[in-house]
C-alpha positions as CSV (number, residue, x, y, z in Angstrom):
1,X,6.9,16.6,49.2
2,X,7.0,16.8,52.8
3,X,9.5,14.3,54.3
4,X,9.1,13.0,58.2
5,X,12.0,11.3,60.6
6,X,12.0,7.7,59.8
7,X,13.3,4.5,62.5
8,X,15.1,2.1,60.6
9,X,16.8,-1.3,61.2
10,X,20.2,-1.8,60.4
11,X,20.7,-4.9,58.2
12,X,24.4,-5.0,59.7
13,X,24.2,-4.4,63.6
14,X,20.8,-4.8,64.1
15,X,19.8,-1.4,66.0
16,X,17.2,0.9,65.2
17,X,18.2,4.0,63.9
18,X,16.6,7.7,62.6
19,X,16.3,8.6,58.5
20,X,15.9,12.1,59.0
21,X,14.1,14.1,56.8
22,X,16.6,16.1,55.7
23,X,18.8,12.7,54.5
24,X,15.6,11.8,52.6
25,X,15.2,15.0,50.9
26,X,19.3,14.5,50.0
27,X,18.7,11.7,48.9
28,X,15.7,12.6,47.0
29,X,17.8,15.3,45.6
30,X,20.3,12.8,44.3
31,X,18.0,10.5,42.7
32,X,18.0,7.6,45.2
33,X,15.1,5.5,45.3
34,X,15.8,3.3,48.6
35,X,16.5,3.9,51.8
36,X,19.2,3.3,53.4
37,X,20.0,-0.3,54.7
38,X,22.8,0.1,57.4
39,X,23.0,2.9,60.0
40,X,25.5,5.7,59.8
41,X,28.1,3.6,62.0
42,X,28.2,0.4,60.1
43,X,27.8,2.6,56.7
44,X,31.2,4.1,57.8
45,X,32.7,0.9,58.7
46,X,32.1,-0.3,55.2
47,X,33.2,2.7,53.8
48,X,36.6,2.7,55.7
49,X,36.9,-1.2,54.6
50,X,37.0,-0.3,51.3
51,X,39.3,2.5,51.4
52,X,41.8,0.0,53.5
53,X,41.4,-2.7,50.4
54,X,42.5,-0.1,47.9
55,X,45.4,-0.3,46.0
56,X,47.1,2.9,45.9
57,X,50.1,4.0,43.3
58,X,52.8,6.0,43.3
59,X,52.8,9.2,40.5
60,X,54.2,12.8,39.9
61,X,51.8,15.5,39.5
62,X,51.9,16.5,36.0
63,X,51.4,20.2,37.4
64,X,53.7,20.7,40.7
65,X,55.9,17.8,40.4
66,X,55.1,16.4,43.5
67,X,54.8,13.1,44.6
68,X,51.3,11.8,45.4
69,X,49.3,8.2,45.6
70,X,46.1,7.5,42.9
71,X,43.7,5.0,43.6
72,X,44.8,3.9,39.3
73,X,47.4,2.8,37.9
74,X,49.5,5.4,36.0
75,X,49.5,5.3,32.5
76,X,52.0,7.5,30.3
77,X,49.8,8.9,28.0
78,X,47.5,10.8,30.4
79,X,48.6,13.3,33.3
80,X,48.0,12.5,36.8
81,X,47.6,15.0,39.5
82,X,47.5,15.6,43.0
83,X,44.7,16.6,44.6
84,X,45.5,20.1,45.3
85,X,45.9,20.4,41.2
86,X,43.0,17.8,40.6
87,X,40.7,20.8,42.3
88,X,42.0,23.5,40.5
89,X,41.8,21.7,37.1
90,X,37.6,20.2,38.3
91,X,36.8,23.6,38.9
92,X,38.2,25.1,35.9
């Protein structure tokens, strides 16, 4: 399928902005059925809203000791890592 450059509104700010075809085929590629609704600005905005709402908690990496902040609270009976070890045990 080819995919062409799209104008959009953005429900947020108002102002028109460009779908490109290469976000459509990504998000073709991931499954995504609509397009988007806000522009890449305002989608950041939210994004970095969130984030600042988030609890974060305090653990020890179960692998290097160190300290380091999880977006869940601890619980004893699983490890928690940082997310230097968190890569090394998603790749593995």
């Amino acid at each position: 399928m080819a995919f062409q450059d799209q104008t959009l509104k953005c429900q947020d700010c108002g102002r028109d902005f460009v779908w490109t075809a290469a976000e459509q085929e990504f998000y073709a590629q991931k499954g995504f059925q609509n397009a988007p609704l806000r522009c890449p600005e305002c989608r950041a905005k939210r994004k970095a809203d969130r984030m600042a709402q988030r609890t974060m908690y305090k653990a020890i990496c179960a692998d290097c000791g160190k300290e380091c902040e999880v977006p869940f609270q601890p619980k004893q009976d699983r490890p928690v890592y940082c997310s230097e070890c968190y890569k090394k045990h998603r790749g593995a």
